[in-house]
C-alpha positions as a Python dict, from the first residue, in 0.01 Angstrom:
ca = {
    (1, 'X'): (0, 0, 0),
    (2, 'X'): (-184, 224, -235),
    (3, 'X'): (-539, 258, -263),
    (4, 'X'): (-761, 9, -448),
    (5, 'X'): (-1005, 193, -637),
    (6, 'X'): (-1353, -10, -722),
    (7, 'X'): (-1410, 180, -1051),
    (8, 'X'): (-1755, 18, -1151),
    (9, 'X'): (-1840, 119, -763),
    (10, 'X'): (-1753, 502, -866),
    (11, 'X'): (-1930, 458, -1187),
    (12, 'X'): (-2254, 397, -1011),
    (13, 'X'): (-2211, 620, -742),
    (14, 'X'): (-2201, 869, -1027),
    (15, 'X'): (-2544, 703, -1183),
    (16, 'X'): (-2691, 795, -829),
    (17, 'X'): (-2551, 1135, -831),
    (18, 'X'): (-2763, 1173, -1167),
    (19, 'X'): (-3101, 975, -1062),
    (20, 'X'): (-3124, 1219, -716),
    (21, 'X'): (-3076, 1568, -981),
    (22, 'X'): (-3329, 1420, -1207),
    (23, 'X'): (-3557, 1368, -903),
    (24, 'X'): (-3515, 1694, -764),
    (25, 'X'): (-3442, 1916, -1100),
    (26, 'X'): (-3562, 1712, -1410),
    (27, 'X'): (-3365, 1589, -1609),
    (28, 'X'): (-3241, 1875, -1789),
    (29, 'X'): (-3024, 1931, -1450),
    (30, 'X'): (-2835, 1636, -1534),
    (31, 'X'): (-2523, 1855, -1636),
    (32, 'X'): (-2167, 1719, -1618),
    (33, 'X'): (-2089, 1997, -1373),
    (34, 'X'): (-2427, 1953, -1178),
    (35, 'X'): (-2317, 1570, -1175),
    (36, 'X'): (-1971, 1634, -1024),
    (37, 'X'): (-2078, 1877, -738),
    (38, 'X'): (-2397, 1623, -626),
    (39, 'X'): (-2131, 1376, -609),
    (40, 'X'): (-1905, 1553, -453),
    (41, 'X'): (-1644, 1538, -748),
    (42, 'X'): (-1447, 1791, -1020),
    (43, 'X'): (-1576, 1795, -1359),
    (44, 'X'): (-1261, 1645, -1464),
    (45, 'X'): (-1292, 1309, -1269),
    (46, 'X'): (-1662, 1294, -1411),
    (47, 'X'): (-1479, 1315, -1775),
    (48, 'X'): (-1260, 1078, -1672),
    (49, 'X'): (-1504, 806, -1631),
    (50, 'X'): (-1759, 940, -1876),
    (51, 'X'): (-1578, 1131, -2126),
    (52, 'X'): (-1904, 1210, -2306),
    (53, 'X'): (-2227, 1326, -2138),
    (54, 'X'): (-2446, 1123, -2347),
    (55, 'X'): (-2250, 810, -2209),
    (56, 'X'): (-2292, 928, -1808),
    (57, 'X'): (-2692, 942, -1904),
    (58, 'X'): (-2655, 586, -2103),
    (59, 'X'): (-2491, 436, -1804),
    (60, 'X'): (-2730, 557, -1562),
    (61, 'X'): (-3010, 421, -1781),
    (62, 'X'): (-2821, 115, -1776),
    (63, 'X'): (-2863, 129, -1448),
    (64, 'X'): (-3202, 189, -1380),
    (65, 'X'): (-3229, -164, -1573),
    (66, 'X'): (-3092, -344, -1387),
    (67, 'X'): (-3244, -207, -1125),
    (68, 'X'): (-3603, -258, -1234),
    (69, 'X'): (-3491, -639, -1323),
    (70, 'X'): (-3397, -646, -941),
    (71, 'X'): (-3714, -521, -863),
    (72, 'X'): (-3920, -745, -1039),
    (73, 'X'): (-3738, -1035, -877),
    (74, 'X'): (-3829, -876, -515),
    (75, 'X'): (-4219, -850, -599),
    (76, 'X'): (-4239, -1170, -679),
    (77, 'X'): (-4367, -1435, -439),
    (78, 'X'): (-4090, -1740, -379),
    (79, 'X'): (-4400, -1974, -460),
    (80, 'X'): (-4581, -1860, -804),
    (81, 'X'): (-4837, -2102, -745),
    (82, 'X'): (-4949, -1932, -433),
    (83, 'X'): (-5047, -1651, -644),
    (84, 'X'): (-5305, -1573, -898),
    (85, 'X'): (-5181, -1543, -1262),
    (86, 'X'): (-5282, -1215, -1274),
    (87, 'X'): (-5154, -1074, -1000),
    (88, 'X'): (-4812, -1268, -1112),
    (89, 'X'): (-4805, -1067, -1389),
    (90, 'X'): (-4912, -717, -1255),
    (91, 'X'): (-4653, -712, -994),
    (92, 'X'): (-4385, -795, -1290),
    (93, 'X'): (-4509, -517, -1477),
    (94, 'X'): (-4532, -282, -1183),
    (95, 'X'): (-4195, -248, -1238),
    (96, 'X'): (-4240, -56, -1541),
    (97, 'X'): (-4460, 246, -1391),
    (98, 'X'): (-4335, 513, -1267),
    (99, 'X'): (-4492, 436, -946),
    (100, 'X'): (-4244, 629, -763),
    (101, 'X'): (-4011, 959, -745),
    (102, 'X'): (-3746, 689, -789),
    (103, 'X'): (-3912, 523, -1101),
    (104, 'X'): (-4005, 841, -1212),
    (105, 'X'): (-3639, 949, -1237),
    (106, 'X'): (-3557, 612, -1407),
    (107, 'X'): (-3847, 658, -1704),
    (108, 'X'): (-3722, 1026, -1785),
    (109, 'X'): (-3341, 882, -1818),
    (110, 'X'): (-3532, 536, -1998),
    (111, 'X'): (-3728, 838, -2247),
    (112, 'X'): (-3415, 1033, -2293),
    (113, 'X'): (-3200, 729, -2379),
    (114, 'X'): (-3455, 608, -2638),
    (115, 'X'): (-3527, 891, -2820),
    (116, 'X'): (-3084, 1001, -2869),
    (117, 'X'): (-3106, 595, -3000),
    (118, 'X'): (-3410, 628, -3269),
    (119, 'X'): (-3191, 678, -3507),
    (120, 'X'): (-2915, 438, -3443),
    (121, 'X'): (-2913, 90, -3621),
    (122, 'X'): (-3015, -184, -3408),
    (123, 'X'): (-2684, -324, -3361),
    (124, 'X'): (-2583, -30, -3178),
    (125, 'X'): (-2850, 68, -2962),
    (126, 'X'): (-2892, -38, -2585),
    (127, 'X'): (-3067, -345, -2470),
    (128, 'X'): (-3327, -168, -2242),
    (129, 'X'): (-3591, -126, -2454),
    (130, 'X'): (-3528, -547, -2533),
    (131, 'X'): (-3504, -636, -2197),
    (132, 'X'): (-3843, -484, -2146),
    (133, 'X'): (-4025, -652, -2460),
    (134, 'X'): (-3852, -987, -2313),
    (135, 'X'): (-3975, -911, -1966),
    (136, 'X'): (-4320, -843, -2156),
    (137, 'X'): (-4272, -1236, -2305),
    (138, 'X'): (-4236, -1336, -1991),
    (139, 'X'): (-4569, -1243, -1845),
    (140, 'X'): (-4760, -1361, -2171),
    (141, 'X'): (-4519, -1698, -2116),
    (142, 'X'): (-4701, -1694, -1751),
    (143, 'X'): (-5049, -1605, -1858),
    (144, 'X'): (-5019, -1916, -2068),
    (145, 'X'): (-4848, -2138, -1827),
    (146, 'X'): (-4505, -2191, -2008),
    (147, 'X'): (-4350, -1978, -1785),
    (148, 'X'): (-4092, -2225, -1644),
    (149, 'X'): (-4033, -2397, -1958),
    (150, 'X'): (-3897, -2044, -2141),
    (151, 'X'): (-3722, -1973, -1801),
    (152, 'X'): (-3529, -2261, -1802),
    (153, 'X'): (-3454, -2259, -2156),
    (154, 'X'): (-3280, -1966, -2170),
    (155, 'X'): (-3077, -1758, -1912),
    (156, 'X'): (-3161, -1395, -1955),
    (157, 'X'): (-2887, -1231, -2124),
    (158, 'X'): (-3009, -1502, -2438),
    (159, 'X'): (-3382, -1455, -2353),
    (160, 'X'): (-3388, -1119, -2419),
    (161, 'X'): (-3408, -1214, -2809),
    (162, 'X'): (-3563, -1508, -2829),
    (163, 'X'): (-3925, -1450, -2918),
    (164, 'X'): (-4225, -1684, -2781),
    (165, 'X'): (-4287, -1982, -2996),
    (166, 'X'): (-4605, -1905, -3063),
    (167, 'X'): (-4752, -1603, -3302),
    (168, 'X'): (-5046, -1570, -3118),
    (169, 'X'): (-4838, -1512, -2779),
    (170, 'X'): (-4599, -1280, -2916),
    (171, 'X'): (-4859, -1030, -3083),
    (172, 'X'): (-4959, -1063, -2745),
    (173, 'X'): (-4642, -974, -2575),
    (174, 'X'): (-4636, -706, -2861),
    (175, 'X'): (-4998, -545, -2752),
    (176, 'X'): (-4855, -563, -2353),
    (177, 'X'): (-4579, -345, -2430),
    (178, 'X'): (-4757, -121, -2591),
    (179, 'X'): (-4993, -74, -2294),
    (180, 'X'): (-4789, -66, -2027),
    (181, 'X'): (-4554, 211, -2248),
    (182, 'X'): (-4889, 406, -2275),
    (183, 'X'): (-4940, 360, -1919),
    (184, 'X'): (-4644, 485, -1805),
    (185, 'X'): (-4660, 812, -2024),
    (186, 'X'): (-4971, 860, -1931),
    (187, 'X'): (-4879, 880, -1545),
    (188, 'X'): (-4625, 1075, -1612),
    (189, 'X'): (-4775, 1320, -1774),
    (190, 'X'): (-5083, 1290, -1648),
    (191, 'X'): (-5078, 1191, -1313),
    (192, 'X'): (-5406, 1403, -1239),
    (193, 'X'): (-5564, 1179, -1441),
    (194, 'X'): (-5386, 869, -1420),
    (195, 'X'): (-5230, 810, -1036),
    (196, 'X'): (-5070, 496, -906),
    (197, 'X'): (-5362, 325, -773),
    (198, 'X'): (-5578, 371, -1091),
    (199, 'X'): (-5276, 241, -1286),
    (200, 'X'): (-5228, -58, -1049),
    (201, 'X'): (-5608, -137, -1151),
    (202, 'X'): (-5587, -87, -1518),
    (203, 'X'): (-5303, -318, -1531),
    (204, 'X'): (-5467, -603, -1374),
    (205, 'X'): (-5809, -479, -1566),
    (206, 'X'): (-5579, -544, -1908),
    (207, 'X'): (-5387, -856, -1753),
    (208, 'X'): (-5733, -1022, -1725),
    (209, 'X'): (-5835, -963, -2069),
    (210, 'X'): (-5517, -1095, -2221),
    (211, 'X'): (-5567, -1363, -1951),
    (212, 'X'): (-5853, -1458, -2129),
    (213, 'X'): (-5725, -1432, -2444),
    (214, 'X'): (-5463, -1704, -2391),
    (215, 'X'): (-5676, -1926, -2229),
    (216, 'X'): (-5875, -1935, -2548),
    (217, 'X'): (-5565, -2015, -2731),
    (218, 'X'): (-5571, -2326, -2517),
}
């Protein structure tokens, strides 16, 4: 019988192949010949998935999203009422910081995505900076305690675009992913300055303030 090939399987293991060179190298390493021989592959079976470099580096982005959305789902506790609101949040939006040599890989392919798509209309740009800005929703949805409502409302591939009901929240969920963007440039390059356990603490220092901001909405 011949061979059954799991193409989407191949297609990530190339997306690895590119996150451990970006890791190691930067991401300027992240060649279409420096891509085949980490993987263990000829240039021509890269092309033949990826027949454009800027589509190998979109994919892998791609996948960095989803992992981070995997991520977020591990940090959380099973119970959300056996933790504080705050620390709710921060552990969602941990998943934004380049915390890691793994995450830091992911924001330099995130960076490099965003800036090739600044000058793309909307319609044709990736969903991963969305999915973050919905993921930022989310946490202001928490903070306010309307979490579950939004989450069963909407499954997240509609979520992503559906903005909080109120104005109030959403400038919110606007000034979050701001922060958190600033944050994450700032440890990257800054991480003299800014390391991961001063980061971890100036999230939850900002988490409380907006805390109190939506409680005063109340």
């Amino acid at each position: 019988m011949p061979k059954i090939v799991d193409h989407q399987q191949r297609r990530e293991q190339l997306a690895e192949a590119v996150f451990r060179l970006v890791v190691r190298e930067g991401l300027a390493s992240a060649s279409v010949r420096n891509v085949a021989a980490e993987a263990g592959w000829s240039s021509g079976s890269v092309r033949y998935y990826f027949p454009r470099h800027d589509e190998l580096k979109a994919f892998a982005a791609e996948v960095a999203s989803r992992r981070i959305a995997h991520d977020v789902v591990n940090r959380l506790p099973t119970d959300p009422s056996q933790c504080a609101p705050v620390e709710f949040a921060a552990r969602c939006m941990e998943s934004l910081l380049p915390l890691d040599q793994k995450r830091r890989a992911e924001y330099k392919l995130w960076v490099d995505l965003v800036q090739r798509e600044s000058g793309l209309p909307a319609e044709e740009r990736s969903l991963l900076w969305a999915g973050q800005r919905s993921l930022c929703r989310d946490v202001i949805a928490h903070l306010i305690g309307t979490g579950s409502a939004r989450l069963a409302s909407h499954s997240m591939p509609e979520r992503i675009h559906v903005p909080l009901p109120s104005p109030d929240a959403e400038q919110l969920a606007h000034h979050l992913h701001i922060f958190i963007d600033g944050l994450a440039s700032q440890m990257m390059f800054l991480p003299h300055e800014v390391n991961a356990e001063l980061a971890r603490t100036t999230l939850r220092d900002f988490l409380a303030l907006l805390r109190g901001e939506t409680s005063s909405q109340n």
